[in-house]
Backbone bond lengths (Angstrom), bond angles and torsions (degrees), N, CA, C in turn:
res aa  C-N    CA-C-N  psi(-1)  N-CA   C-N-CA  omega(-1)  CA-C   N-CA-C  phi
1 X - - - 1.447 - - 1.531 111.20 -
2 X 1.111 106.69 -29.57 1.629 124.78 -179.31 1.340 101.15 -45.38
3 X 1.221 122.11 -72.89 1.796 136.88 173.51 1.458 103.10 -30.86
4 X 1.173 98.41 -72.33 1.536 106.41 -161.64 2.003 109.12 -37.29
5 X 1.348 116.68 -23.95 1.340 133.24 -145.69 1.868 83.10 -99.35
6 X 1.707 105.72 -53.55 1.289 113.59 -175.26 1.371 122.99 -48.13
7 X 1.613 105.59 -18.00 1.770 105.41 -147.96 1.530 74.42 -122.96
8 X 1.102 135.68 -24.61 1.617 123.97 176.94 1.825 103.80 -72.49
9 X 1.414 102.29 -38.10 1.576 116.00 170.73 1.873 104.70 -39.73
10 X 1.545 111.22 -61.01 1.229 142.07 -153.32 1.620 91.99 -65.61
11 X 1.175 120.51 -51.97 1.392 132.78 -169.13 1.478 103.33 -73.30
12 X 1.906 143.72 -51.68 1.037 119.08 145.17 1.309 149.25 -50.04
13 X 1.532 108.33 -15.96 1.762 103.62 154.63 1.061 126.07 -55.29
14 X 1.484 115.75 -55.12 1.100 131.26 175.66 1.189 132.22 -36.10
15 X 1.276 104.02 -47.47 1.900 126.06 165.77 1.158 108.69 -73.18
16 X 1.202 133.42 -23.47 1.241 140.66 -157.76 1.920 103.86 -95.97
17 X 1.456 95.41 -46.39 1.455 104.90 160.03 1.694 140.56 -53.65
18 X 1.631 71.98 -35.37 1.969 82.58 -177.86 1.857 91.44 -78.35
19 X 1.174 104.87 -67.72 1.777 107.96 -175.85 1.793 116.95 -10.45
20 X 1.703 100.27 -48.15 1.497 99.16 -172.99 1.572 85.90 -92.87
21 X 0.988 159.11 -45.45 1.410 151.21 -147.37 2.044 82.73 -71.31
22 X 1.305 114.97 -60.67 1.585 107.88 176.74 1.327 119.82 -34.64
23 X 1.348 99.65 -57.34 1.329 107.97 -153.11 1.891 117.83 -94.07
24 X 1.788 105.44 28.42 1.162 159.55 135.83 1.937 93.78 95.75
25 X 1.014 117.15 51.79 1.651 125.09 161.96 1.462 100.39 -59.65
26 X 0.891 133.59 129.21 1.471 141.30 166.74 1.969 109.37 -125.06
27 X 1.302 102.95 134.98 1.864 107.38 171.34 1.662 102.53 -154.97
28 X 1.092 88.34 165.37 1.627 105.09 -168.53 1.822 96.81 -144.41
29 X 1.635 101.56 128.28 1.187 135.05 -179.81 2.064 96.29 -97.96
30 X 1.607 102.07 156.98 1.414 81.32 152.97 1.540 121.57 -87.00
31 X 1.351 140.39 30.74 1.197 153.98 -172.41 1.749 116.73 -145.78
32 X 1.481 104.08 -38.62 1.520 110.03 -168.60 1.838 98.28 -108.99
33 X 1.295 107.52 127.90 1.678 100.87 150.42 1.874 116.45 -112.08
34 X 1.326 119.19 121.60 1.106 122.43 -175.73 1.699 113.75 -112.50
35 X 1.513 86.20 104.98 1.830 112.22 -149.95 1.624 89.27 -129.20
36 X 1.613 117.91 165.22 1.339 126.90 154.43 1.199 115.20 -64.85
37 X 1.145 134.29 166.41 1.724 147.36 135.34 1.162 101.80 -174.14
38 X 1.679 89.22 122.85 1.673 117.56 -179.08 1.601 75.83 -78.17
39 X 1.544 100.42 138.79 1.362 147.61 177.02 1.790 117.11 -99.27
40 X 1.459 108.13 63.84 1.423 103.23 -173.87 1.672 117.37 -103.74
41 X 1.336 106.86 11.76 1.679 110.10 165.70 2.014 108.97 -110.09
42 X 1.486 96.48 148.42 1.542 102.47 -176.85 1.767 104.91 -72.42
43 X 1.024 115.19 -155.77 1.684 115.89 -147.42 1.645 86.96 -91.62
44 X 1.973 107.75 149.75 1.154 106.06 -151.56 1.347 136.57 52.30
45 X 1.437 124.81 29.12 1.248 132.13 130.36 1.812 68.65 96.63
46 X 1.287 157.16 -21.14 1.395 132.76 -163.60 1.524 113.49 -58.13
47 X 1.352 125.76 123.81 1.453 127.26 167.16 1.510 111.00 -51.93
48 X 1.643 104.07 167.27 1.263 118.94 -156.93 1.432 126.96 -179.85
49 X 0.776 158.11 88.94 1.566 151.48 -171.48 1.612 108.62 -47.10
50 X 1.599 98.50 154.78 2.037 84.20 -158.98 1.629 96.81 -89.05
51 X 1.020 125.15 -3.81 1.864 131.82 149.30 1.308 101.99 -33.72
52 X 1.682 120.36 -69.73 1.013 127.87 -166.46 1.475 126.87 -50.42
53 X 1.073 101.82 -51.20 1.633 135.58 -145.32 2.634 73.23 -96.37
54 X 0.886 118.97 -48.63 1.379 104.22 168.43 1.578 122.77 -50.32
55 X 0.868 98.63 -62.56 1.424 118.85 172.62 1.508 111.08 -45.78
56 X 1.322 140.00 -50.68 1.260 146.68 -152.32 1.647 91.61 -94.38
57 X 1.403 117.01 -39.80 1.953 129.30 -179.29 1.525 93.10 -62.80
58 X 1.453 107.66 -64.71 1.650 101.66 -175.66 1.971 120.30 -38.81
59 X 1.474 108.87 -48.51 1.287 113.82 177.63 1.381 125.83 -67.83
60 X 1.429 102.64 -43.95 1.717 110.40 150.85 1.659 119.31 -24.47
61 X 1.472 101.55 -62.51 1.192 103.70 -164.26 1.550 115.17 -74.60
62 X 1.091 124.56 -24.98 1.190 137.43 -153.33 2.154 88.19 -87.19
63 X 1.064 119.08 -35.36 1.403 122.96 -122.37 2.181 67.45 -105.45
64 X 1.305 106.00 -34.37 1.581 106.27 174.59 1.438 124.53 -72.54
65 X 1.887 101.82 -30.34 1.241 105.33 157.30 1.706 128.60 -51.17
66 X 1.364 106.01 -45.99 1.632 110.35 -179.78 1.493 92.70 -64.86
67 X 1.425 137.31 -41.53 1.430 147.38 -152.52 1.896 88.89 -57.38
68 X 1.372 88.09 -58.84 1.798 98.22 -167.24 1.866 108.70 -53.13
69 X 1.313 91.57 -37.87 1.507 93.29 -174.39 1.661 130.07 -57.69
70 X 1.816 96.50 -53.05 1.297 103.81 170.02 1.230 114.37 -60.16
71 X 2.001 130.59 -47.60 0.995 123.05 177.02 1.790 123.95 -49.71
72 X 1.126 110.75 -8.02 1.404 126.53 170.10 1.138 131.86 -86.24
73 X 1.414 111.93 -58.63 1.448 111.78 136.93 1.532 141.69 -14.81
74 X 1.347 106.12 -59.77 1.098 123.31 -179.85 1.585 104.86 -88.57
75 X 0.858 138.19 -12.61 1.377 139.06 152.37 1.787 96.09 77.40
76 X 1.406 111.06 34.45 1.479 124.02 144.32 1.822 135.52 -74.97
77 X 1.287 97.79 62.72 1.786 105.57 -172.62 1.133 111.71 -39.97
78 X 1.535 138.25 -58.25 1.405 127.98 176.34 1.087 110.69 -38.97
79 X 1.577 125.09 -80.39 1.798 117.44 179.65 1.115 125.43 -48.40
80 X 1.484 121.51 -7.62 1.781 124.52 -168.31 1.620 91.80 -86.81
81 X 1.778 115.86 -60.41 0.962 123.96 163.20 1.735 133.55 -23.05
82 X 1.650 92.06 -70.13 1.700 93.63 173.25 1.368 105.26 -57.89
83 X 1.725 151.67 -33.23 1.155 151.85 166.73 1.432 120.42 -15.02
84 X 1.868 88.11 -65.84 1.164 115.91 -156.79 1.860 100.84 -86.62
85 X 1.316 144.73 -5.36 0.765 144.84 -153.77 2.158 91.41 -121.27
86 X 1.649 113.95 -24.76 1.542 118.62 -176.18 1.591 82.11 -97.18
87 X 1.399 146.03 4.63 0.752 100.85 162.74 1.519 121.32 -126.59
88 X 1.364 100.36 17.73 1.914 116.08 172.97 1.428 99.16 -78.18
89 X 1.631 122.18 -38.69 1.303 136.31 174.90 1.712 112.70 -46.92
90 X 1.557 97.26 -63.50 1.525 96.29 179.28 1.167 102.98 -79.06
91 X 1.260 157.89 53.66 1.456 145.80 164.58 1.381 85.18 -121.55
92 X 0.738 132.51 -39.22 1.724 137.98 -147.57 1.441 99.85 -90.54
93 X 1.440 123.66 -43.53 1.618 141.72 178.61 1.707 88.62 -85.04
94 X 0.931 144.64 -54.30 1.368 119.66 154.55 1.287 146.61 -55.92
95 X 1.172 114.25 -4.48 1.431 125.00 167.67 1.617 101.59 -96.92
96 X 0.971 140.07 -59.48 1.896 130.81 155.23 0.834 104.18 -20.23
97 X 1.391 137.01 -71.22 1.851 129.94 -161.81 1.653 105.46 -61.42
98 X 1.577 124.37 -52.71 1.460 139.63 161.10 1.368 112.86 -24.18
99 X 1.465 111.75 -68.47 1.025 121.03 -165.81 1.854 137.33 -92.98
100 X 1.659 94.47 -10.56 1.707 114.03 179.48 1.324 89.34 -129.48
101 X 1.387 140.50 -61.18 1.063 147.84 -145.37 1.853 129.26 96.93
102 X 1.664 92.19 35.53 1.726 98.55 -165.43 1.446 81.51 -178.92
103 X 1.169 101.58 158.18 1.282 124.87 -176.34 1.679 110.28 -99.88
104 X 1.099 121.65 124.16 1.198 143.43 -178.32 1.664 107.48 -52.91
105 X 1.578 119.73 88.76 1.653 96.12 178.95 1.646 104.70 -115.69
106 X 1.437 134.38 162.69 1.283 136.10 172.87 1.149 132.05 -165.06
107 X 1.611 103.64 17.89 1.783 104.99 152.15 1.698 102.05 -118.97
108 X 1.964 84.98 147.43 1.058 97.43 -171.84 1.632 114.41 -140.35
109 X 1.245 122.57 115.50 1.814 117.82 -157.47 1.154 103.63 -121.89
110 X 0.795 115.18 -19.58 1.656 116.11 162.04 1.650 133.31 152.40
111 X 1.150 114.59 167.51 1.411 94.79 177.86 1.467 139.37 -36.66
112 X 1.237 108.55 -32.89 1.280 114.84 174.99 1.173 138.15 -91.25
113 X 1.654 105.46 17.06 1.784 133.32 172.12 1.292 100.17 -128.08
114 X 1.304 118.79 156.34 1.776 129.95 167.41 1.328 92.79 -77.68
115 X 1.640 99.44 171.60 0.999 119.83 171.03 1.653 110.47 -79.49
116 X 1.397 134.80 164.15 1.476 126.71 176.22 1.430 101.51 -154.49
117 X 1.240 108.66 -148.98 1.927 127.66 -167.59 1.077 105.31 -168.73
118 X 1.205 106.25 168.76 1.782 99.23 167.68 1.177 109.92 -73.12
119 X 1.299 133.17 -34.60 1.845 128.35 178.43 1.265 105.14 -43.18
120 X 1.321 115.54 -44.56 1.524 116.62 -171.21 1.450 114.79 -68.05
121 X 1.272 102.86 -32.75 2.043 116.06 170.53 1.280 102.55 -68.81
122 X 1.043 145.08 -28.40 1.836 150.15 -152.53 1.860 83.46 -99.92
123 X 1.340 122.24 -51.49 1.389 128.11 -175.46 1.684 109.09 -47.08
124 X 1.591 96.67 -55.46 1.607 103.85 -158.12 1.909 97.59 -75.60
125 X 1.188 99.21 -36.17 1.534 101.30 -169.48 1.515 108.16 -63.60
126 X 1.525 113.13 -41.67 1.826 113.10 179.09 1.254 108.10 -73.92
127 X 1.486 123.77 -20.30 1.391 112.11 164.51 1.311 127.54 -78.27
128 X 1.532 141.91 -23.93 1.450 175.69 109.48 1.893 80.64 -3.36
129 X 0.977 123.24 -80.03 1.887 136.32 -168.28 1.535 85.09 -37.48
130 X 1.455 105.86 -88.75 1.547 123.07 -163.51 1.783 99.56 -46.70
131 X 1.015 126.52 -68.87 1.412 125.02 -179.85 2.183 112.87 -29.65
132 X 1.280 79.20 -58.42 1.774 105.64 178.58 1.583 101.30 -31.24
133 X 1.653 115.21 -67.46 1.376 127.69 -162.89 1.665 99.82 -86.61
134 X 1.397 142.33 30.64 1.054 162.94 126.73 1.538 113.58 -44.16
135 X 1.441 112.35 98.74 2.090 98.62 157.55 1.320 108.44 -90.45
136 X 0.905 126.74 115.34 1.749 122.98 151.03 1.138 121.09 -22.65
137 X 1.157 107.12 -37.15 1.868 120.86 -155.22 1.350 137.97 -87.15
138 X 1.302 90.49 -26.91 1.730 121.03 150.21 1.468 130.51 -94.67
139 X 1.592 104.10 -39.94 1.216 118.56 162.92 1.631 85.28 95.06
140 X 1.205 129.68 29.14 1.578 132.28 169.21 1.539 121.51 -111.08
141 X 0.910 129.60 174.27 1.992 124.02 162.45 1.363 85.47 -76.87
142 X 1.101 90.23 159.62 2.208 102.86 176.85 1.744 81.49 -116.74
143 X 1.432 118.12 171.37 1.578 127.63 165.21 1.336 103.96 -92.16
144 X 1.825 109.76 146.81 1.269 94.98 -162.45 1.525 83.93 -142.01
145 X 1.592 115.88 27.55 1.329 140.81 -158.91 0.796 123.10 120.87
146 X 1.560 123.89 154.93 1.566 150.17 -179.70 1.929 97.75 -96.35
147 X 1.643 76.11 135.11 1.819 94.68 174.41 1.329 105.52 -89.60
């Protein structure tokens, strides 16, 4: 239950992050700049109409929902986990597109990284999770714990 509290925690930073990044907070790390940029292309910078880019978030999410389920089923916590963590991410990057029409981004390291959010860190990390509890070798989820 602990988690569950952590990753709801995780999901008000997040919002909490974009709010001042909106509401034009600006800081500079010697590594991090934490600036606005409305976020109006889908992942990898590809353009898109924000119709589009809804539509494609909606299926995402839905398609993580079944993700969460089987991983539940199967009583694989790491992948249930990373699930549940890609999909606090995309709710949150779906509520930006919903609600401004762009996705809320505000770290920025340099040219040679995109810009992101923490949703987008919650994204890469449940995919990194889910990938993790992957064998190659069978070509099955392995258990990586009991729920």
């Amino acid at each position: 239950m602990v988690v569950f509290y952590c990753l709801w925690l995780l999901l008000l930073i997040d919002r909490w992050l974009k709010w001042l990044a909106l509401n034009g907070t600006t800081h500079s790390l010697p590594w991090l700049y934490f600036i606005l940029f409305k976020n109006n292309a889908l992942v990898f910078s590809w353009p898109a109409p924000n119709w589009v880019a809804i539509v494609l978030m909606i299926i995402a999410v839905l398609v993580v929902l079944v993700l969460m389920q089987r991983m539940w089923r199967r009583r694989n916590v790491v992948a249930f986990y990373g699930s549940v963590l890609m999909l606090i991410g995309a709710l949150s990057n779906l509520y930006d597109r919903l609600a401004y029409g762009f996705v809320i981004d505000w770290g920025f390291v340099g040219r040679w990284w995109p810009v992101f959010n923490l949703a987008d860190i919650m994204i890469a990390v449940g995919l990194a999770l889910i990938l993790f509890s992957f064998s190659p070798r069978t070509g099955r989820f392995k258990p990586a714990g009991t729920l």
